[in-house]
One Martini backbone bead per residue (centre of mass of N, CA, C, O) as a GRO file, in nm:
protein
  397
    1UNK     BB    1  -3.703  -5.438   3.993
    2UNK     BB    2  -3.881  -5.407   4.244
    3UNK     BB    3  -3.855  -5.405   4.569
    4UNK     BB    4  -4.008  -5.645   4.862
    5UNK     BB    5  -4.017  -5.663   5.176
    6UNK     BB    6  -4.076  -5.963   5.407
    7UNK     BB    7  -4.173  -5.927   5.765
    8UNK     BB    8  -4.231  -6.284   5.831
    9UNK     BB    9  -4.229  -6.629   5.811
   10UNK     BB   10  -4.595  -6.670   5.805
   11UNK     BB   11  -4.867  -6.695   5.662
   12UNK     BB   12  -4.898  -6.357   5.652
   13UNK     BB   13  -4.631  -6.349   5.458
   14UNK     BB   14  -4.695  -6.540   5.263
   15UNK     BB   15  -4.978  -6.424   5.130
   16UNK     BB   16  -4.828  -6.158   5.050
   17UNK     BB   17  -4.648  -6.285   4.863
   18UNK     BB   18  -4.804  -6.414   4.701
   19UNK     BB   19  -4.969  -6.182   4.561
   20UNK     BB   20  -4.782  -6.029   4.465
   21UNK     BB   21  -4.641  -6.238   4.266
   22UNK     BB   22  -4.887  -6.297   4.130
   23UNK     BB   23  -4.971  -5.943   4.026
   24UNK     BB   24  -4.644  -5.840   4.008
   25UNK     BB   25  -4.361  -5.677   3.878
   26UNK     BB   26  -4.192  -5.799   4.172
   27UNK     BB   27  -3.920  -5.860   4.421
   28UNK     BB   28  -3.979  -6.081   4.686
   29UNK     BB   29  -3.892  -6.101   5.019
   30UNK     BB   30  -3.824  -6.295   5.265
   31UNK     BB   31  -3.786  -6.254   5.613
   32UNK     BB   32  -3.673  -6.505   5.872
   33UNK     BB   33  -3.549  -6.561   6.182
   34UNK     BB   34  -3.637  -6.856   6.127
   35UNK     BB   35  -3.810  -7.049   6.068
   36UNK     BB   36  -4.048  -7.128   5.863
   37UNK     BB   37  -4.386  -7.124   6.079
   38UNK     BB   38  -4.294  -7.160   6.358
   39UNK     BB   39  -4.427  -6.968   6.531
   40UNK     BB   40  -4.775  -6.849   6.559
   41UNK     BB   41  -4.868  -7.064   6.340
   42UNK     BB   42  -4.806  -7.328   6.490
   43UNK     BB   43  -4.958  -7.189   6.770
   44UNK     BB   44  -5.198  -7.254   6.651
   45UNK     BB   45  -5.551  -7.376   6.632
   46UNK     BB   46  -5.727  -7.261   6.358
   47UNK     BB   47  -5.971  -7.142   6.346
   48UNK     BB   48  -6.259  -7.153   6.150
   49UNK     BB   49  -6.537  -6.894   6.134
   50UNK     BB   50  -6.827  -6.658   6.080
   51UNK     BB   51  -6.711  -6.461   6.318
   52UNK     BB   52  -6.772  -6.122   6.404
   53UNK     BB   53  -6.735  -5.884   6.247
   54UNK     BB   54  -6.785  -5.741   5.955
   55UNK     BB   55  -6.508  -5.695   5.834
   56UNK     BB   56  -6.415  -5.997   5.917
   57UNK     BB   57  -6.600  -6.129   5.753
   58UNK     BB   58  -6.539  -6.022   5.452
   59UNK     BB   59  -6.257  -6.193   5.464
   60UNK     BB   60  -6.322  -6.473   5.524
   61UNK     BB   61  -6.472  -6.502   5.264
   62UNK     BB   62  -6.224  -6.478   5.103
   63UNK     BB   63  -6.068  -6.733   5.256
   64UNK     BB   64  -6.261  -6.955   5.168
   65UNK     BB   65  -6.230  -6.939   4.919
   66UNK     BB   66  -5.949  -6.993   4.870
   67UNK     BB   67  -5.906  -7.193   4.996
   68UNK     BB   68  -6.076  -7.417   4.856
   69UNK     BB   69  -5.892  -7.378   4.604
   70UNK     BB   70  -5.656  -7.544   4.762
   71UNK     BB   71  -5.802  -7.803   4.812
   72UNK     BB   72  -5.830  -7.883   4.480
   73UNK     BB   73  -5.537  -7.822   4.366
   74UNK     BB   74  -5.373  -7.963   4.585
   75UNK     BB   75  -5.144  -8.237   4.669
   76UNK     BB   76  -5.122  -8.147   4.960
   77UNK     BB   77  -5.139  -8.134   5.271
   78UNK     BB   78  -5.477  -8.086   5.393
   79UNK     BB   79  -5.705  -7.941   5.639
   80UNK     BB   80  -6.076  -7.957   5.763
   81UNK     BB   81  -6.239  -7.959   6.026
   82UNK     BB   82  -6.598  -8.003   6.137
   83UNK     BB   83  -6.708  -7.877   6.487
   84UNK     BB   84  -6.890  -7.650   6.608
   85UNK     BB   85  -6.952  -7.390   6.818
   86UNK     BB   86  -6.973  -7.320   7.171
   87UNK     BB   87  -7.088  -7.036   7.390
   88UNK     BB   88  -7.096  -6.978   7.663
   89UNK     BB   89  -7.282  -6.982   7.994
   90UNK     BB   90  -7.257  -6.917   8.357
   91UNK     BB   91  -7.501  -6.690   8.323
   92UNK     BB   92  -7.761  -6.506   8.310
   93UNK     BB   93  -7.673  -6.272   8.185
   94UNK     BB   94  -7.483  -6.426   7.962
   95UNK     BB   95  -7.734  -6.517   7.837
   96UNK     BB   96  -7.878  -6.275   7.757
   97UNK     BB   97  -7.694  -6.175   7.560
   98UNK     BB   98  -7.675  -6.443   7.399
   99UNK     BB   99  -7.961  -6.419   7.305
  100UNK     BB  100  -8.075  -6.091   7.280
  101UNK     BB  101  -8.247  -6.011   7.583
  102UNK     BB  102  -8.003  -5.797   7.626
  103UNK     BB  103  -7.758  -5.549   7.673
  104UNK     BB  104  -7.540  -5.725   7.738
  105UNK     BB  105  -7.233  -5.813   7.750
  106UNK     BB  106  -7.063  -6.082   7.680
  107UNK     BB  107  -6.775  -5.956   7.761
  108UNK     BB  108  -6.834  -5.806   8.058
  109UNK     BB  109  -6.757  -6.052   8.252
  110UNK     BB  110  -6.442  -6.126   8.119
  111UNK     BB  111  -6.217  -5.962   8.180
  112UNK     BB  112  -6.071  -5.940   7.874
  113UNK     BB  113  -6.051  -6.257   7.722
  114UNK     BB  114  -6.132  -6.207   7.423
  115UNK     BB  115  -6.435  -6.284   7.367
  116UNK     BB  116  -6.656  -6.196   7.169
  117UNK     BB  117  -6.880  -5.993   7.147
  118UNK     BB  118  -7.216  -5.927   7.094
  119UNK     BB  119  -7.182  -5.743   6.839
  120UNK     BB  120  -6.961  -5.991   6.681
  121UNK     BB  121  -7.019  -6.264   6.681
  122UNK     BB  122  -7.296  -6.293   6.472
  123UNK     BB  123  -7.424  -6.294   6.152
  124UNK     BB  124  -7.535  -6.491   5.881
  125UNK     BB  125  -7.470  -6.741   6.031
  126UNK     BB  126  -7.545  -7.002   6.125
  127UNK     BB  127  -7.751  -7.023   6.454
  128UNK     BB  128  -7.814  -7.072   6.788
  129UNK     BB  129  -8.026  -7.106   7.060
  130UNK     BB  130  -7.938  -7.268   7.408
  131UNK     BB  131  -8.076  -7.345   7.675
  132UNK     BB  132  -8.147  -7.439   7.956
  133UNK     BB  133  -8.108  -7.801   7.917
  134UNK     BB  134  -8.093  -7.863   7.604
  135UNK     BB  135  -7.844  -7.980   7.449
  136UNK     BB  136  -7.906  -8.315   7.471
  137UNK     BB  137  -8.182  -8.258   7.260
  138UNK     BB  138  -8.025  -8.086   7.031
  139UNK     BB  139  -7.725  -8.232   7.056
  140UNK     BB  140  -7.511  -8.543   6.953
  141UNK     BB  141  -7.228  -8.414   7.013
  142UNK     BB  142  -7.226  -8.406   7.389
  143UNK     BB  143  -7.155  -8.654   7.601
  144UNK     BB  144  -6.885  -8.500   7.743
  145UNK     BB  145  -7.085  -8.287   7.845
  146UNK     BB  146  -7.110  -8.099   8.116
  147UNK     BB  147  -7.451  -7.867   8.146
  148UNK     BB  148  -7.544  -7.802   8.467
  149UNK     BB  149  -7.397  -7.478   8.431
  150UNK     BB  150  -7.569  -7.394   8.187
  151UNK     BB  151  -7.746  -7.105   8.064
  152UNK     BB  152  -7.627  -7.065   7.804
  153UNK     BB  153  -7.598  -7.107   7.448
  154UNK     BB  154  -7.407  -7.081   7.115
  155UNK     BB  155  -7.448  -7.249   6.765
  156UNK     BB  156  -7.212  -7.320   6.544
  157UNK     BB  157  -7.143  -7.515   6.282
  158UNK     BB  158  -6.969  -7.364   6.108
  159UNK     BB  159  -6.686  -7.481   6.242
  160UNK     BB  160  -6.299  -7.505   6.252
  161UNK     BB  161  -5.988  -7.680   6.159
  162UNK     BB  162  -5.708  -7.653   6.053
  163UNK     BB  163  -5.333  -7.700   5.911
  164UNK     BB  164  -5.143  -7.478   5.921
  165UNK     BB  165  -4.887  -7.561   5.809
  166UNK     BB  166  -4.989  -7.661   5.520
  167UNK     BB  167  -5.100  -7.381   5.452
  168UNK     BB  168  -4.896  -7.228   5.472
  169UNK     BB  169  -4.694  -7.407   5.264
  170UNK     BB  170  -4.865  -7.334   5.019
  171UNK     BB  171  -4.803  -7.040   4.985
  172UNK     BB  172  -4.548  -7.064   4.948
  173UNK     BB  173  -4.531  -7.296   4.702
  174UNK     BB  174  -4.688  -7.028   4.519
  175UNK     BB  175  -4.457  -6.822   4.576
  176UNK     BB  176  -4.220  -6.958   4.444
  177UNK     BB  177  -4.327  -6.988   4.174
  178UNK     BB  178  -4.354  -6.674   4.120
  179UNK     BB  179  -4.028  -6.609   4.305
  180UNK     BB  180  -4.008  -6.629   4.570
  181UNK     BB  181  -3.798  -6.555   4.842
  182UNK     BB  182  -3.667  -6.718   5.103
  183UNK     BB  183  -3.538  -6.636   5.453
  184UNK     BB  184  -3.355  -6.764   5.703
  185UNK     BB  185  -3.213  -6.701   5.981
  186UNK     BB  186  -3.318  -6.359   5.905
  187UNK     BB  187  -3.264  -6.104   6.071
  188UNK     BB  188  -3.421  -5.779   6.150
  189UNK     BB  189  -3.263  -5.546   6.257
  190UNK     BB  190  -3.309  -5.284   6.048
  191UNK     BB  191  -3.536  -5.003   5.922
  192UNK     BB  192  -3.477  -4.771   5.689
  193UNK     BB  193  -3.501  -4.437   5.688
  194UNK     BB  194  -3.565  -4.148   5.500
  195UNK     BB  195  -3.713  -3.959   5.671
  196UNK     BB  196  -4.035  -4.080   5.542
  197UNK     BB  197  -3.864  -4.296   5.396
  198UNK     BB  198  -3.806  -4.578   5.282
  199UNK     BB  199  -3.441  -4.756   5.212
  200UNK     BB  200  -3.450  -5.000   5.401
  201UNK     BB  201  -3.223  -5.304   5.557
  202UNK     BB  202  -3.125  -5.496   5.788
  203UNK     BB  203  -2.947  -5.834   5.733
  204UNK     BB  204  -2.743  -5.914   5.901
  205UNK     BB  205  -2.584  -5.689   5.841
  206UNK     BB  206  -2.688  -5.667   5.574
  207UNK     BB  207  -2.771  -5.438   5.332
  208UNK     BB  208  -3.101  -5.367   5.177
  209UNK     BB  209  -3.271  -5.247   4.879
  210UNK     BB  210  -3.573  -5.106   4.914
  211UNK     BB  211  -3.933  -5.021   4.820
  212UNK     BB  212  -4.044  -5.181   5.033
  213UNK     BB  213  -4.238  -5.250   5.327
  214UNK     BB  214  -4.343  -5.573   5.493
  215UNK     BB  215  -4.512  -5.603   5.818
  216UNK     BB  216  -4.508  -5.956   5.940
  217UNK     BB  217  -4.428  -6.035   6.291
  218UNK     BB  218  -4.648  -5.996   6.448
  219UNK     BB  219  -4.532  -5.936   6.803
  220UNK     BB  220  -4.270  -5.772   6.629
  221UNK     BB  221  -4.446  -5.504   6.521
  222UNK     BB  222  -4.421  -5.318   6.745
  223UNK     BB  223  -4.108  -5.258   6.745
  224UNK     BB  224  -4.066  -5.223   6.475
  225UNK     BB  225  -4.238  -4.962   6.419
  226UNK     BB  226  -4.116  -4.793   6.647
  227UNK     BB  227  -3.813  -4.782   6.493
  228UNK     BB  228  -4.018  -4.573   6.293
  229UNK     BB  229  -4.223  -4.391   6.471
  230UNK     BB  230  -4.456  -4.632   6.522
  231UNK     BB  231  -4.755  -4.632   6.750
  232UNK     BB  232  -4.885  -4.860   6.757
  233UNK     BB  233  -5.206  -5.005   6.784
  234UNK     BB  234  -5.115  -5.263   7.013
  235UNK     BB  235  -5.131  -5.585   7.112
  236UNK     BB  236  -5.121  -5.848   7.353
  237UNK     BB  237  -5.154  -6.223   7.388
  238UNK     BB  238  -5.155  -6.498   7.497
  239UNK     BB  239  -5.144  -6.865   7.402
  240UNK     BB  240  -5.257  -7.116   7.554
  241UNK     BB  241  -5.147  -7.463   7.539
  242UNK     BB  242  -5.328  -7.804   7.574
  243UNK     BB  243  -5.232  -8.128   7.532
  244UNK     BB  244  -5.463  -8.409   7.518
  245UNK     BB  245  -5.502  -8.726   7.630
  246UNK     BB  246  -5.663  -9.006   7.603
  247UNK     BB  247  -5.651  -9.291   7.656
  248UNK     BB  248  -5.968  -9.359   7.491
  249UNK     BB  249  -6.145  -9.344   7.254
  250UNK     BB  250  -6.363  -9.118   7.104
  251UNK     BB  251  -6.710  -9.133   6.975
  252UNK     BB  252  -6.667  -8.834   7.016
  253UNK     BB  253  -6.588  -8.482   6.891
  254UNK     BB  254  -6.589  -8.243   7.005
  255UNK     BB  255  -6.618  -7.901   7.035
  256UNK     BB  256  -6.608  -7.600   7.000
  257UNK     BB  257  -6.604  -7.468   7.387
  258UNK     BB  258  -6.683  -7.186   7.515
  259UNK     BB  259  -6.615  -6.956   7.776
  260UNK     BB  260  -6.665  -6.601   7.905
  261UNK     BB  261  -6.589  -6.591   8.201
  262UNK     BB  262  -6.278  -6.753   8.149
  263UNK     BB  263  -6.140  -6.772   7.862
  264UNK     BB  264  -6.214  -7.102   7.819
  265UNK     BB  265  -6.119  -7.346   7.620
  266UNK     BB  266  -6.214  -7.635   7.396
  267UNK     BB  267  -6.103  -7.896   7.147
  268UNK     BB  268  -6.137  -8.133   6.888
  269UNK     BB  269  -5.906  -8.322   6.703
  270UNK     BB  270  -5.944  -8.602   6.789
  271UNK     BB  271  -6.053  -8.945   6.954
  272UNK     BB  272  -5.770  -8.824   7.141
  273UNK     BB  273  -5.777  -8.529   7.116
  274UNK     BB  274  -5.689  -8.214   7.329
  275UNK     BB  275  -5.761  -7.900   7.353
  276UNK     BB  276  -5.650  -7.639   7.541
  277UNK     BB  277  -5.747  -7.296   7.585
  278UNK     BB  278  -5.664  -6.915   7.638
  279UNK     BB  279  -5.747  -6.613   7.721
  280UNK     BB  280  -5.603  -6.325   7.793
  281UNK     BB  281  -5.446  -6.036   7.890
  282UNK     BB  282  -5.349  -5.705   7.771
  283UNK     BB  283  -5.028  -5.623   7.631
  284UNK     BB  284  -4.665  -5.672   7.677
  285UNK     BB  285  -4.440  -5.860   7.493
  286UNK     BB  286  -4.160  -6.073   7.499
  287UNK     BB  287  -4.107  -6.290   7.277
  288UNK     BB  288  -3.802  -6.418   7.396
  289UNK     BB  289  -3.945  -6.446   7.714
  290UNK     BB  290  -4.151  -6.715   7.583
  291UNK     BB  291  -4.221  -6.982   7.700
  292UNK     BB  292  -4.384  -7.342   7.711
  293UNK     BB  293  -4.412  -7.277   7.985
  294UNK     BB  294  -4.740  -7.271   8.188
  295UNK     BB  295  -4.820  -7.122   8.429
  296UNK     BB  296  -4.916  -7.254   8.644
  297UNK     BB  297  -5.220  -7.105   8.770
  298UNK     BB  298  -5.326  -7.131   8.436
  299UNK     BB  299  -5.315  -7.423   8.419
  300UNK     BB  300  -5.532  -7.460   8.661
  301UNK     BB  301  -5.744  -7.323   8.518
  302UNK     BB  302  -5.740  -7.490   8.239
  303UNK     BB  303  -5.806  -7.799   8.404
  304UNK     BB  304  -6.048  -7.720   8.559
  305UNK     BB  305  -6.226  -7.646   8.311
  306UNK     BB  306  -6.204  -7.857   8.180
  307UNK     BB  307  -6.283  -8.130   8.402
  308UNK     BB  308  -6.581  -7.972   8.453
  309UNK     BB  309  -6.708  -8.049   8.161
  310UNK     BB  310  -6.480  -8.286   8.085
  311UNK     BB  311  -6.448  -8.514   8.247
  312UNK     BB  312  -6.273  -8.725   8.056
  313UNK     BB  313  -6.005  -8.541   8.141
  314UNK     BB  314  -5.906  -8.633   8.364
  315UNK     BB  315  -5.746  -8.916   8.256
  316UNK     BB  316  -5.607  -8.707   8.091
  317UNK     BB  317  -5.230  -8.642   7.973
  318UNK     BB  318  -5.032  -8.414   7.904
  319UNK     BB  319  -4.813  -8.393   7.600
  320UNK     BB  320  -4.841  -8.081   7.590
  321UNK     BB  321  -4.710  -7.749   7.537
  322UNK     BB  322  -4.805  -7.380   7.438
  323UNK     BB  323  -4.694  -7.062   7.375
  324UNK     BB  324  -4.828  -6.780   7.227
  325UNK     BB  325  -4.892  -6.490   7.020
  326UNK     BB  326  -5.102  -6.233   7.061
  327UNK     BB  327  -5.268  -5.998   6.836
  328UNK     BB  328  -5.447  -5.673   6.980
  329UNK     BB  329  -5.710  -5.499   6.906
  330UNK     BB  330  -5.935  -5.269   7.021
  331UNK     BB  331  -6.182  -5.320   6.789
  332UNK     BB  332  -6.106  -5.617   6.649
  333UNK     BB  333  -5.927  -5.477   6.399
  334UNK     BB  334  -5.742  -5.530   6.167
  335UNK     BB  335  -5.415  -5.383   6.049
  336UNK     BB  336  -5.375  -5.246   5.722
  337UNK     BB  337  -5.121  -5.102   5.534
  338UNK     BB  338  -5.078  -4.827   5.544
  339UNK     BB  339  -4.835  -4.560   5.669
  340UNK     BB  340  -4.683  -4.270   5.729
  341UNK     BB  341  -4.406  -4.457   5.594
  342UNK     BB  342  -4.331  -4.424   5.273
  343UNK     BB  343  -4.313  -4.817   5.221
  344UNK     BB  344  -4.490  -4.876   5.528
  345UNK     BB  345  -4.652  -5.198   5.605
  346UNK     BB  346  -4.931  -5.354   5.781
  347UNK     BB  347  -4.952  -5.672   5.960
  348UNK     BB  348  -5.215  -5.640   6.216
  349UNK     BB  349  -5.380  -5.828   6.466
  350UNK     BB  350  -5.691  -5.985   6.615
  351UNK     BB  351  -5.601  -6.220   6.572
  352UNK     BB  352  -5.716  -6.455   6.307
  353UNK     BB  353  -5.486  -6.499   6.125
  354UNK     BB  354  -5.543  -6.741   5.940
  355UNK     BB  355  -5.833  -6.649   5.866
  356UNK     BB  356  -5.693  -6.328   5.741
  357UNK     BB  357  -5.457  -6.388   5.566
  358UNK     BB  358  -5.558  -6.378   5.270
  359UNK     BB  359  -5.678  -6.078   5.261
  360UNK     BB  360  -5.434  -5.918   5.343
  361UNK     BB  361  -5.268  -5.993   5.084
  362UNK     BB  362  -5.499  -5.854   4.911
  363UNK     BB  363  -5.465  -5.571   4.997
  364UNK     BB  364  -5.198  -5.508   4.979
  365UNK     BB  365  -5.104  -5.566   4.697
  366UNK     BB  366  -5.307  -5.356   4.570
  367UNK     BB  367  -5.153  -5.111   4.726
  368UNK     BB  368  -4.878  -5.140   4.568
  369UNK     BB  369  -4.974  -5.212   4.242
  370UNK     BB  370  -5.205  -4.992   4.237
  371UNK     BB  371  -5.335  -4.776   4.450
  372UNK     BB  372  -5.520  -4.899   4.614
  373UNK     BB  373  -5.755  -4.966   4.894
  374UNK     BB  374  -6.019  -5.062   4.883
  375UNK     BB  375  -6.320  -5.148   5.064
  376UNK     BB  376  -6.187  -5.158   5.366
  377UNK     BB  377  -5.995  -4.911   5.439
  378UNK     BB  378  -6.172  -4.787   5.670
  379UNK     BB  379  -6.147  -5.011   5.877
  380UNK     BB  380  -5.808  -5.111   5.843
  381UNK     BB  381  -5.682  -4.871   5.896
  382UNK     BB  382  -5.517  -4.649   6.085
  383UNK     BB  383  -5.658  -4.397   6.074
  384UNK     BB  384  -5.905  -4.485   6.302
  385UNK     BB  385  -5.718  -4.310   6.487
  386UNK     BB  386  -5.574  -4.136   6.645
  387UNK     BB  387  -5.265  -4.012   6.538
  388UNK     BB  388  -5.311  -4.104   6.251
  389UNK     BB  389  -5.146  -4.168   5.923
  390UNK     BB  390  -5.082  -4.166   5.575
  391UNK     BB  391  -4.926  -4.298   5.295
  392UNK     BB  392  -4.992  -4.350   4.932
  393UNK     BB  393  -4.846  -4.619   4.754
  394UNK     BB  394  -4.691  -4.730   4.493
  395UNK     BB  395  -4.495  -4.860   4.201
  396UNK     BB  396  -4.692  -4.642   4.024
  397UNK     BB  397  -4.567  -4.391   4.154
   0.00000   0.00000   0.00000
């Protein structure tokens, strides 16, 4: 049988295992330099919900029909908590532009936030747009939300977050099923190629020869694809979170609450714990030098911005922190699939990892096994970059 090796045992890793094992008569290897899940998956707060650009939104609809449908057969620990979305704006511009009544963008003033733009924000899923002054007669569920530097925010209910451990699991125990290896403790030395084309892997120092590699590893996406000479166009943001706990429960549990211009959010997780976390600047982190402990600077400017809005957090205190590494495209739109090198397919997002990890699954295993290249190509290919173009391959060709 065909062998396809992946390099990266994350969400995104498993997913495109099921994919593939239930799909095609080839043998699926996954490879995780540490534990099944440890990484950027385990380090995500899982928010999921129908907001970002076309493209976004209709991978995340592929992910709801998927999840539902996990949630339906399987008996293991499953959840999804809907918690609804506010988006703030603590300036007349930044309410202007989120009212959509100004043409600036939401996130002009977030000087790289990460914070999705204006025009990425939200398509057809109920939205509300919620003036000055207005939050605690439109809302009842916002008694801890201190609104009065609030000049306007964006209300979407369908929004909340996911388990994130719990659905990798899923995916693993769907993909095991259907044949896959998953092999843990198993790091990635080096990708060979002859020429143009993938001839194998080194893992742990001994080469294994495979029909094709997708690389889904997330933060060491970009080392690895340039160690067979391709520069990914693709960036790192950190991604820290503080685990708050309240002495007393609330008796109501937060929304995620986003601020554009500190790119500092809120997000309750049940009636004693409370996420903080940031969208960081874009750059290159060496994964293995990001340790769990956030700079200080960082600490206090998400503390204040918690305490500011939610004085309820004064009295809490952080039981846990840490730091994860997101990865980010110039356009917001993950890259998928098909590169240059033909054998090397690439799962590389711009964040919303757990969000559109179904679909990446579904892309690439269709182009892997039938080449197909599927009704998103175009959006999603390395190709709409300058300087790049694909080798179109699959198992069947």
């Amino acid at each position: 049988m065909p062998k396809i090796a992946i390099i990266g045992g994350g969400i995104a890793g498993a997913s495109i295992a099921y994919h593939l094992s239930k799909r095609g008569s080839c043998s699926v290897d996954v490879y995780e330099r540490g534990e099944l899940l440890s990484e950027t998956t385990s380090r995500s707060a899982a928010v999921f919900g129908h907001y970002g650009n076309a493209t976004e939104v209709k991978m995340k609809r592929y992910g709801a029909e998927l999840y539902n449908k996990f949630f339906l057969e399987s008996d293991r620990e499953l959840s999804f908590n809907l918690t609804g979305r506010l988006l703030c704006s603590t300036t007349k511009e930044g309410a202007d532009a989120l009212s959509g009544t100004d043409d600036v963008d939401a996130d002009e003033s977030s000087a790289g936030s990460g914070v999705p733009e204006k025009e990425r924000l939200i398509l057809d899923d109920p939205v509300t747009y919620i003036a000055r002054g207005e939050l605690k007669k439109r809302m009842a569920t916002v008694p801890y939300l201190d609104d009065s530097e609030i000049m306007g925010c964006l209300y979407q209910p369908n929004v909340g977050f996911l388990e994130p451990i719990g659905m990798g699991r899923e995916f693993v125990y769907r993909a095991k099923k259907h044949g896959t290896q998953f092999h843990e403790s198993s790091e990635v030395n080096e990708i060979v190629k002859n020429g143009g084309e993938i001839e194998g892997l080194t893992v742990n120092g001994d080469f294994k020869e495979v029909d094709g590699v997708v690389c889904a590893a997330g933060p060491w996406n970009i080392p690895m694809a340039r160690s067979i000479g391709i520069e990914l166009p693709a960036t790192h943001t950190l991604a820290p979170i503080l685990m708050m706990e309240v002495p007393n429960p609330m008796k109501v549990v937060p929304p995620l609450f986003q601020n554009i211009e500190s790119g500092v959010y809120v997000i309750g997780r049940d009636n004693k714990t409370v996420y903080v976390g940031s969208y960081g600047d874009r750059g290159e982190y060496d994964p293995r030098e990001i340790n769990d402990k956030i700079p200080v600077e960082l600490r206090e400017k998400m503390l204040k911005f918690a305490t500011k809005f939610f004085p309820i957090l004064k009295e809490a205190k952080v039981a846990k922190e840490w730091v994860g590494i997101r990865s980010g495209v110039s356009d917001g739109v993950p890259i998928v699939g098909w590169t240059e090198v033909k054998g090397f397919s690439i799962a590389a997002f711009d964040s919303s990892g757990i969000q559109l990890s179904p679909a990446v699954g579904d892309i690439i295993s269709k182009q892997i096994l039938y080449g197909d290249q599927t009704e998103l190509y175009e959006n999603v290919s390395i190709t709409r970059f300058e300087g790049h173009t694909d080798t179109k391959w699959s198992l069947n060709k």
